[in-house]
C-alpha positions as CSV (number, residue, x, y, z in Angstrom):
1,X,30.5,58.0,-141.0
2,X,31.0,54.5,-142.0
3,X,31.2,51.4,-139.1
4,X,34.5,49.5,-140.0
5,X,36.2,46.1,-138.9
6,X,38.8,47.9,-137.3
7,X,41.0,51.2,-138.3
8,X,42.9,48.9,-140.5
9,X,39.7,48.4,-143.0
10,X,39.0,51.6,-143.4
11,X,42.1,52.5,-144.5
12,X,42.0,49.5,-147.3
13,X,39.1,50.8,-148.0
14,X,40.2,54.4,-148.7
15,X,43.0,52.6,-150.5
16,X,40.3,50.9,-153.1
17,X,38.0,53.7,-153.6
18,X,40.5,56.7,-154.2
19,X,43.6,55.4,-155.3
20,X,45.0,53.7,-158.5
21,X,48.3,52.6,-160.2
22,X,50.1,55.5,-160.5
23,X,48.9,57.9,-158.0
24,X,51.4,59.1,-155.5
25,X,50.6,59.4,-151.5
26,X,52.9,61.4,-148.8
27,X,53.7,59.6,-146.4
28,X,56.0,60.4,-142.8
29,X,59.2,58.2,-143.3
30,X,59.2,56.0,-140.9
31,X,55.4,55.0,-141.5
32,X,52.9,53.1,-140.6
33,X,53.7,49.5,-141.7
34,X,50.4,48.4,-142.2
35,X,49.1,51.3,-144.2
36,X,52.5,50.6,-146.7
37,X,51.1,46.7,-147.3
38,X,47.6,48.1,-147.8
39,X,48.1,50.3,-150.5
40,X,51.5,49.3,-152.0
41,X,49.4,46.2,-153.8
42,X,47.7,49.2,-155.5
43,X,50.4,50.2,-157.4
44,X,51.0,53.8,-155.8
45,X,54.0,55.7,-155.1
46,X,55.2,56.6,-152.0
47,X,56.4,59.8,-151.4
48,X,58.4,60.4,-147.7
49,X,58.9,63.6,-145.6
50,X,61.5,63.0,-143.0
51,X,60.2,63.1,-139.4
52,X,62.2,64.4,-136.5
53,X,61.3,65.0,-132.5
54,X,57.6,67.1,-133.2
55,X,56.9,64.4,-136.0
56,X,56.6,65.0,-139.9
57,X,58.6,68.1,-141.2
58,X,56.0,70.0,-142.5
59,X,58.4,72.5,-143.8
60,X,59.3,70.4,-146.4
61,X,56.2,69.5,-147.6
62,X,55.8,71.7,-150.5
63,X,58.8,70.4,-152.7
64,X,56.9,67.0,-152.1
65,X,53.3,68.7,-153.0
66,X,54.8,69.8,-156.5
67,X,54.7,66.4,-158.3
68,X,51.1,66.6,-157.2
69,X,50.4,63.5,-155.0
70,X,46.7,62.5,-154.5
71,X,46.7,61.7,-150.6
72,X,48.6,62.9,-147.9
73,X,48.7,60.3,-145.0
74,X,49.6,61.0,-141.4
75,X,49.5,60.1,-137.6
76,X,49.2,63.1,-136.1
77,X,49.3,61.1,-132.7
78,X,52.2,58.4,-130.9
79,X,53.0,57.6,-134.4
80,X,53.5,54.0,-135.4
81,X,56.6,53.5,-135.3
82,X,58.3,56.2,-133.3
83,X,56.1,57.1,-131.1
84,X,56.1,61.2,-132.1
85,X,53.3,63.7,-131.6
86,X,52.6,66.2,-134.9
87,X,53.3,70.0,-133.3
88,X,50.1,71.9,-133.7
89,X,52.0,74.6,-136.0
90,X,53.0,71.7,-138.3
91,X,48.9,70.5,-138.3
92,X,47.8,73.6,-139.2
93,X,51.0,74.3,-141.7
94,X,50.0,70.6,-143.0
95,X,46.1,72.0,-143.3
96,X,47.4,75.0,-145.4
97,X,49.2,73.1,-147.8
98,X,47.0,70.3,-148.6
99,X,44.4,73.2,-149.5
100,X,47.2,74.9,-151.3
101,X,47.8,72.2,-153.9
102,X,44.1,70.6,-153.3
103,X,45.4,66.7,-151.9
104,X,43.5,65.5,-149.7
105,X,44.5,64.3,-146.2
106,X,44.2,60.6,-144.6
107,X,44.3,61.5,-140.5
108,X,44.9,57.6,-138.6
109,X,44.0,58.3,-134.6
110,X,44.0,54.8,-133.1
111,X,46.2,56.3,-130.2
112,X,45.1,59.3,-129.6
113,X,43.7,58.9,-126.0
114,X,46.5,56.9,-125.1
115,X,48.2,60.0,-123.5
116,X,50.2,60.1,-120.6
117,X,52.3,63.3,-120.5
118,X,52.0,67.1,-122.2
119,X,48.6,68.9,-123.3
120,X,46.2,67.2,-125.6
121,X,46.5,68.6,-129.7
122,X,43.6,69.6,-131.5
123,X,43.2,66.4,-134.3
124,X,43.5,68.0,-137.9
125,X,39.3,67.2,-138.4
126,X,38.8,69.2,-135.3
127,X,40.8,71.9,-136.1
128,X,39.1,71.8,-140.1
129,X,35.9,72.2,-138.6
130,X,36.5,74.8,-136.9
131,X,38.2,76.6,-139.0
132,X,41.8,77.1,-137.4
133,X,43.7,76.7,-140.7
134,X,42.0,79.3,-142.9
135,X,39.2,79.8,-145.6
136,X,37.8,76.6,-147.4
137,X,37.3,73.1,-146.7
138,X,40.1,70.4,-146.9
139,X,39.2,67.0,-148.0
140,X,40.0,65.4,-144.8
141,X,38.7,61.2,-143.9
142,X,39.4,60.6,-139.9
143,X,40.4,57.0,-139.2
144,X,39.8,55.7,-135.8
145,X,39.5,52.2,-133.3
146,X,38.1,51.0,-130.2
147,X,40.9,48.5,-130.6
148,X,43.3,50.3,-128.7
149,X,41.5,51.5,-125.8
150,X,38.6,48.6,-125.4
151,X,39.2,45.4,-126.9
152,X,41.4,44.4,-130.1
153,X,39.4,41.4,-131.0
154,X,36.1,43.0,-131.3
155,X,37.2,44.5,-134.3
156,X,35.0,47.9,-134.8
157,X,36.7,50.9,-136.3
158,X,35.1,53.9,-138.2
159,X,35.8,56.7,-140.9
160,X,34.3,60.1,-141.0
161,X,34.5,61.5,-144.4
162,X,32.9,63.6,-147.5
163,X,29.4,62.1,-147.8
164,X,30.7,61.1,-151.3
165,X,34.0,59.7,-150.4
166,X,32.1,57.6,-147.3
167,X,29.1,56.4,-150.0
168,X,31.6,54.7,-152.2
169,X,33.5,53.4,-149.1
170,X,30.0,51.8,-148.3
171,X,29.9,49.9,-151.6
172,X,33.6,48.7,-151.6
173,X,32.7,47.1,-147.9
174,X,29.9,45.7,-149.2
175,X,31.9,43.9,-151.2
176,X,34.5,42.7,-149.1
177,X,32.5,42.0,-145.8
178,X,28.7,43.6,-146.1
179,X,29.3,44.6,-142.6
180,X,31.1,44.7,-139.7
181,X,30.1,42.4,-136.7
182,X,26.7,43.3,-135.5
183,X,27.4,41.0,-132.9
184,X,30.6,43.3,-132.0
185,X,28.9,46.2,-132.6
186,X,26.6,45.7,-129.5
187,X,29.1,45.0,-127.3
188,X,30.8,48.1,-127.7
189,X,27.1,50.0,-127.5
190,X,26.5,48.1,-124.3
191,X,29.9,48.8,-122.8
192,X,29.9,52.7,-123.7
193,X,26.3,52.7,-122.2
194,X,27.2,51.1,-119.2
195,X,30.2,53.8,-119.3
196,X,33.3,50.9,-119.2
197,X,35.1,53.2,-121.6
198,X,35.2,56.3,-119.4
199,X,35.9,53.9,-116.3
200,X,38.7,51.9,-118.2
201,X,40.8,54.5,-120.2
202,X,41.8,56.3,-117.5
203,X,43.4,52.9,-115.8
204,X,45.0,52.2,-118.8
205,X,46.4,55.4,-119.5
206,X,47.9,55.5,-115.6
207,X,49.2,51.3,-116.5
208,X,50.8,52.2,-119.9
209,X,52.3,55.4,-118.4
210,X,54.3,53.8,-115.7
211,X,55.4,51.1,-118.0
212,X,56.3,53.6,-120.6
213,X,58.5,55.3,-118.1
214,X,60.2,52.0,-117.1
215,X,61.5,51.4,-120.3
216,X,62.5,55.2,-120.8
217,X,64.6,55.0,-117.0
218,X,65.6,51.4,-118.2
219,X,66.9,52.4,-121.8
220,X,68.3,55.8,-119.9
221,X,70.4,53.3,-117.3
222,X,71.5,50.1,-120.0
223,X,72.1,51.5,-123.3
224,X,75.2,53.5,-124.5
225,X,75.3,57.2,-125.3
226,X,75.9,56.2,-129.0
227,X,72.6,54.5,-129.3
228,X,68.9,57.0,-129.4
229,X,65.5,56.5,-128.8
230,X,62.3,58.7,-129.2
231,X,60.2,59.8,-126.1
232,X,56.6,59.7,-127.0
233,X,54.4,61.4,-125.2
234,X,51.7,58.3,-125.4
235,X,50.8,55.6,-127.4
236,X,52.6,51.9,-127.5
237,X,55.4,52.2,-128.9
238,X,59.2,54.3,-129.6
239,X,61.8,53.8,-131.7
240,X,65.5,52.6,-131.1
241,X,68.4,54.4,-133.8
242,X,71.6,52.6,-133.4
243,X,74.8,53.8,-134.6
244,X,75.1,53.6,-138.0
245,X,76.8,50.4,-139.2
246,X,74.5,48.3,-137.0
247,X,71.9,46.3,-138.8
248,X,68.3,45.5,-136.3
249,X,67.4,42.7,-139.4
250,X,70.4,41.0,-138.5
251,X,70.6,41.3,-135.2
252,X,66.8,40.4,-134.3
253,X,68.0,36.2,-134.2
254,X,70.3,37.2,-131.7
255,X,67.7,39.4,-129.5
256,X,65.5,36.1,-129.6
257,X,68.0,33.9,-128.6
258,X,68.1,36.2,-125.6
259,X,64.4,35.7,-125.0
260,X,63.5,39.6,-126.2
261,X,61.7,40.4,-129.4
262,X,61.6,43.8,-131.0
263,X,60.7,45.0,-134.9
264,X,63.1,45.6,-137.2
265,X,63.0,49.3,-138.3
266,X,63.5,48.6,-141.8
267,X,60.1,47.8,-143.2
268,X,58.7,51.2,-141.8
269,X,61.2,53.1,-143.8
270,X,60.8,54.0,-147.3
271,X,64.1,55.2,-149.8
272,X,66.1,52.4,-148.2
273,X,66.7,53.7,-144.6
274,X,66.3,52.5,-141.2
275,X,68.4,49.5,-141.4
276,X,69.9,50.5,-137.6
277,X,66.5,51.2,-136.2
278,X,64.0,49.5,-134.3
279,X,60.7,49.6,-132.7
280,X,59.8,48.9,-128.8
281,X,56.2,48.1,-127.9
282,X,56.3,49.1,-123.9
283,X,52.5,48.1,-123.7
284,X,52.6,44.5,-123.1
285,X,54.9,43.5,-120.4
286,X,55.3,44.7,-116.8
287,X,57.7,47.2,-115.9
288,X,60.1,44.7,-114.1
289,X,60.1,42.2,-117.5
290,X,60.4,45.6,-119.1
291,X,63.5,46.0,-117.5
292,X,65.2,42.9,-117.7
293,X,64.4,42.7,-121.4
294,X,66.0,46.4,-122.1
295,X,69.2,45.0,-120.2
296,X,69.2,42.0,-122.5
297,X,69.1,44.1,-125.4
298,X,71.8,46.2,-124.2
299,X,74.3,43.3,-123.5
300,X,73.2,42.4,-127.2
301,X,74.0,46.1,-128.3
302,X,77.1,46.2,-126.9
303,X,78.5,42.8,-127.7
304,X,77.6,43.6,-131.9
């Protein structure tokens, strides 16, 4: 296990320690924006599996696996940006086949206890270790935060990996930081010892839940049957589809103008999709804001 500045840095720094120009990674289409700008700099090719309601189509994975990719990366949890959970068939069909052609797996999990409806899912790690997905080890690096449940600013992450994998992680932080916050570090000791996480994640949960559900009964009331939207489960986020035609880019100057912001769906998708899609964050306003600014958006919608 390697100490991080944040989820983000460890996956930069699985980025500069496995991959080079050339190599190609899987990747859920939409996907995590972040993780694209980290490792596109690299030189590596993308490779996307369509997603749909129970997250990355695992069934399609194996016409992707033949041109040999090095990485497979996923969010097996509230995906970033739509908001989808990973069935636990598909984790275990996802385990099979990265052992079947040997690629190893990148598993992100800032959201994981961010849950607010349906039974908690096994992580892929947890069901590797013990031994749900058949004989023999995957190559598997965990990704996780304290960001998302304690406090962003403090900025402590971690990865659990292959002793090997983690060892030259070490020396590419070494290089880029030496180490994360010690300062930072304490804190979060302190607070776990004094038990603020167990106290605090539980009010959370209960405060992103009901503002998670206002913007599902707002969207439900002010948007037009021609227009979708994911329903996560947890997480911060879901994801807008307009009808087709209808560009988010475009439209964004207008949302503002309005006094709501939202992010364009574009950038998350890969082969040139996702032009009529966007992404809602319902964690950072209060359920009646939440409401007012879903109505905005849907006089937008309907006026485009």
């Amino acid at each position: 296990m390697l100490t991080t500045s944040g989820a983000q840095q460890a996956l930069d720094l699985i980025g500069r320690v496995l991959l080079e120009a050339g190599d190609r990674v899987v990747v859920e289409n939409p996907a995590y924006l972040a993780l694209l700008s980290a490792w596109r700099p690299l030189g590596v090719e993308f490779l996307p599996i369509p997603s749909d309601a129970e997250g990355m189509r695992t069934m399609e994975l194996a016409r992707v696996l033949e041109k040999r990719p090095k990485l497979i990366y996923v969010t097996p949890n509230f995906q970033n940006p739509q908001g989808t959970t990973l069935a636990v068939e598909r984790r275990v069909q996802l385990l099979q086949r990265a052992r079947e052609y040997a690629v190893g797996i990148v598993e992100d999990n800032p959201y994981g206890e961010l849950r607010y409806g349906g039974e908690h899912l096994p992580t892929l790690i947890e069901l590797e270790l013990a031994g749900s997905s058949g004989a023999g080890p995957n190559a598997i690096i965990y990704a996780g935060t304290f960001s998302k449940v304690l406090m962003p600013g403090l900025r402590v992450g971690w990865a659990i990996g292959p002793e090997d994998i983690i060892e030259r992680m070490v020396q590419a932080k070494q290089a880029a930081d030496l180490h994360t916050s010690s300062l930072s570090q304490w804190v979060v000791l302190e607070l776990l010892r004094a038990g603020v996480l167990k106290e605090f994640v539980p009010v959370l949960v209960d405060n992103y839940r009901q503002r998670r559900d206002a913007m599902l009964e707002a969207l439900e009331r002010y948007f037009p049957p021609r227009i979708s939207w994911t329903r996560p489960d947890g997480g911060m986020f879901l994801q807008v589809r307009l009808p087709h035609g209808m560009d988010a880019t475009s439209l964004l100057p207008l949302a503002l103008q309005r006094g709501v912001a939202y992010v364009p769906g574009e950038e998350f998708h890969l082969n040139g999709e996702g032009r009529n899609t966007l992404r809602l964050n319902f964690s950072n306003a209060t359920p009646p804001r939440i409401e007012i600014g879903i109505k905005r958006l849907a006089d937008l919608f309907a006026s485009a």
